[in-house]
C-alpha positions as CSV (number, residue, x, y, z in Angstrom):
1,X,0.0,0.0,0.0
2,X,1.2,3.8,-0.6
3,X,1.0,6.0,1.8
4,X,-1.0,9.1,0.7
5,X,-0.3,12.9,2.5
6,X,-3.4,14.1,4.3
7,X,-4.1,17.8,4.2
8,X,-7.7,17.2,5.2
9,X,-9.2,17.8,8.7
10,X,-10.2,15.4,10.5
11,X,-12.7,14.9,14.3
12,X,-13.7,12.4,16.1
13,X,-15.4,12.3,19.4
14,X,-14.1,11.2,22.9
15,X,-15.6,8.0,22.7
16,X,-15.0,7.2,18.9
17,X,-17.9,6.7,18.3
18,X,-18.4,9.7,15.3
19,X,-15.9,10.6,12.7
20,X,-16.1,13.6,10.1
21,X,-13.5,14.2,7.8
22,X,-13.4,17.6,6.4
23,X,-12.0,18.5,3.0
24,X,-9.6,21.3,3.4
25,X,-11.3,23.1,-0.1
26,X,-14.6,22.7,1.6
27,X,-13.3,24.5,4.7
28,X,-11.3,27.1,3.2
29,X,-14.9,28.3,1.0
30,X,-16.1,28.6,4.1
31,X,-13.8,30.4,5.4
32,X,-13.7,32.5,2.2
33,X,-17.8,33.3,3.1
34,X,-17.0,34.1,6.6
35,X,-14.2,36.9,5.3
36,X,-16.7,38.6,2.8
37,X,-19.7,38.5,5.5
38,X,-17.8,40.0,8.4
39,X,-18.8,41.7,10.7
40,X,-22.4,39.2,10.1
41,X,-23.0,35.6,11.0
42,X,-23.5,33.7,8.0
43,X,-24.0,30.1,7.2
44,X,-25.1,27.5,4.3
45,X,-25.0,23.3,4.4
46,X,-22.9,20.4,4.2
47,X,-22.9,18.1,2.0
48,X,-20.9,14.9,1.1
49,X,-21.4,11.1,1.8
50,X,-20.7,8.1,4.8
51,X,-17.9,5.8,4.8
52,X,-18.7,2.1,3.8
53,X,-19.4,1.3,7.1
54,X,-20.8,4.2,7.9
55,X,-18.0,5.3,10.5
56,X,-17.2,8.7,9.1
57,X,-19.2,11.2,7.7
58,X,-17.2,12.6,4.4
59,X,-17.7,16.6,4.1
60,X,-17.3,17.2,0.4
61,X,-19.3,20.0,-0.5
62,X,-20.7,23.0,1.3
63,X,-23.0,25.7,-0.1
64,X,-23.0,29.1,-0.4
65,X,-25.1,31.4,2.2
66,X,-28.8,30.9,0.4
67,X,-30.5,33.7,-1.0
68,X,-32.7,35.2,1.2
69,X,-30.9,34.2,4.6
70,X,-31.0,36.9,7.2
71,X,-27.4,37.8,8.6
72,X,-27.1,40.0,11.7
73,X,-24.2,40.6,13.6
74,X,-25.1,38.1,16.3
75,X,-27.7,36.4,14.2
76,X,-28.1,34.3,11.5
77,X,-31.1,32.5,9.9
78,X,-30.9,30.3,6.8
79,X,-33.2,30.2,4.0
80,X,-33.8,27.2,1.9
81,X,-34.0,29.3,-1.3
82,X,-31.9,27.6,-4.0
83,X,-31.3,24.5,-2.0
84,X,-33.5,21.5,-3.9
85,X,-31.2,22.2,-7.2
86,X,-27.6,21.7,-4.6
87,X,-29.6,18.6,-2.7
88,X,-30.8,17.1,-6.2
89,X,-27.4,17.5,-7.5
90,X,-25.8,16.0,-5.2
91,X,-27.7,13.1,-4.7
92,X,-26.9,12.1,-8.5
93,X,-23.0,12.4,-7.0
94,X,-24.0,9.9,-4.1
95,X,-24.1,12.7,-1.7
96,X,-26.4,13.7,0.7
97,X,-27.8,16.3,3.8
98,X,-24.7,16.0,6.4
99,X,-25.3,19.3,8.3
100,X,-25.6,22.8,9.0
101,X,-22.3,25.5,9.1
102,X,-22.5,28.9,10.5
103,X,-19.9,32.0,11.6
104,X,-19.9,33.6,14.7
105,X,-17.7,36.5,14.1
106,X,-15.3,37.9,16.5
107,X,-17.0,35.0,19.4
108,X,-16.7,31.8,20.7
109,X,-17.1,28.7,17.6
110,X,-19.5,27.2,20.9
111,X,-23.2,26.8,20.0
112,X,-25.9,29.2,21.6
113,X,-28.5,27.7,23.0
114,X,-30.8,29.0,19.5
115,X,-28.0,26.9,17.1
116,X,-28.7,23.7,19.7
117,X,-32.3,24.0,19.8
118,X,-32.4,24.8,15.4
119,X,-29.9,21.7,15.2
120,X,-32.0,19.2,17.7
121,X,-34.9,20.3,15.7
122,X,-33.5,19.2,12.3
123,X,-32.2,15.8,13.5
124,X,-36.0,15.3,14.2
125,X,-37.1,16.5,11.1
126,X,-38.0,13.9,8.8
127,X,-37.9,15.6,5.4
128,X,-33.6,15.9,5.8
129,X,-33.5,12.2,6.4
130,X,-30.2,13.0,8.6
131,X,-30.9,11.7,12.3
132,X,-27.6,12.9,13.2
133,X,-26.6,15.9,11.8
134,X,-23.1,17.4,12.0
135,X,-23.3,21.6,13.0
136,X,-20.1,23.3,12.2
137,X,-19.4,26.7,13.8
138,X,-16.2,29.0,12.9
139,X,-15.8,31.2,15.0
140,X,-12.5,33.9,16.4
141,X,-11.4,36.7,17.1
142,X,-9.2,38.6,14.4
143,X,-7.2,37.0,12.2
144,X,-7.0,33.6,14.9
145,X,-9.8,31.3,13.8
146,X,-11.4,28.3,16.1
147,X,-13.9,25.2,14.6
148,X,-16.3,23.9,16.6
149,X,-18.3,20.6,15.0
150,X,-20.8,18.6,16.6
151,X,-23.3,15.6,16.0
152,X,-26.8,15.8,17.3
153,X,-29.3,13.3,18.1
154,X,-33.0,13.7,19.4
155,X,-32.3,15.6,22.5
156,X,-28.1,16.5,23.1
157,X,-24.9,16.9,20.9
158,X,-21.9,14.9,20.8
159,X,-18.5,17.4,21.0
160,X,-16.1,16.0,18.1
161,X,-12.4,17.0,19.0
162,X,-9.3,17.8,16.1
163,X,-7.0,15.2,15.8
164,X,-4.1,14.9,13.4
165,X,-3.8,12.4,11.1
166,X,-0.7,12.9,8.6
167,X,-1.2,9.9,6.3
168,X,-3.3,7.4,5.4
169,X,-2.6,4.1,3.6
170,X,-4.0,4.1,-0.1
């Protein structure tokens, strides 16, 4: 087997239980959004598949802040506007509804209690067909940036925590 350089990101929580793996073009567009938003939260979806065994959820796509969204400079609601044509394309691609990302600029990456309550709501809603969704949250102060991702199931969230992986057998 080669061994293949990983410049991904990758989380896992304390328990191992839930992996994501984040692509490092997917986070820097994202990080791209948050720069031309600032000083306003901002935010958009993740998409990308599960791992054969369904151990780690693959971030491979995000989407641009939707149309329509309301951005406030400690708020930041989502619209769905435009979103059918990103969900429909990507399921052709094999990929599906992993989550929700939002900015919190110049703050803390940690959830409010209105991101929690948005995210427990989705993992309940039916429609996403995503049971456990993955909430990502950039957040910082200045230049210094901090991530923040989660999983969420009915009621609580799981904490994922960055670990370093440098290579990977191929």
């Amino acid at each position: 087997m080669k061994k293949e350089k990983m410049d991904n990101m990758f989380f896992q929580d304390n328990n191992q239980r839930f992996y994501v793996k984040l692509e490092k073009s997917v986070y820097e567009k994202i990080l791209h959004y948050c720069l031309i938003s600032y000083p306003k939260e901002t935010g958009g979806i993740l998409i990308g598949n599960y791992s054969q065994n369904l151990s780690t959820a693959n971030i491979m796509q995000t989407s641009e802040p939707p149309q329509k969204s309301i951005h406030k400079r400690n708020f930041f609601k989502r619209s769905s506007n435009g979103l059918k044509s990103i969900f429909d394309d990507a399921w052709k691609n094999g990929q599906y509804y992993l989550g929700e990302w939002h900015y919190h600029p110049d703050a803390s990456a940690k959830p409010s209690s209105l991101d929690i309550n948005q995210m427990i709501a989705f993992s309940k809603d039916e429609n996403l067909k995503c049971p456990e969704p993955i909430l990502m949250i950039i957040g910082g102060v200045g230049i210094s940036r901090e991530i923040f991702i989660s999983v969420f199931t009915e009621n609580s969230y799981i904490v994922l925590n960055h670990i370093e992986v440098d290579y990977i057998d191929n």
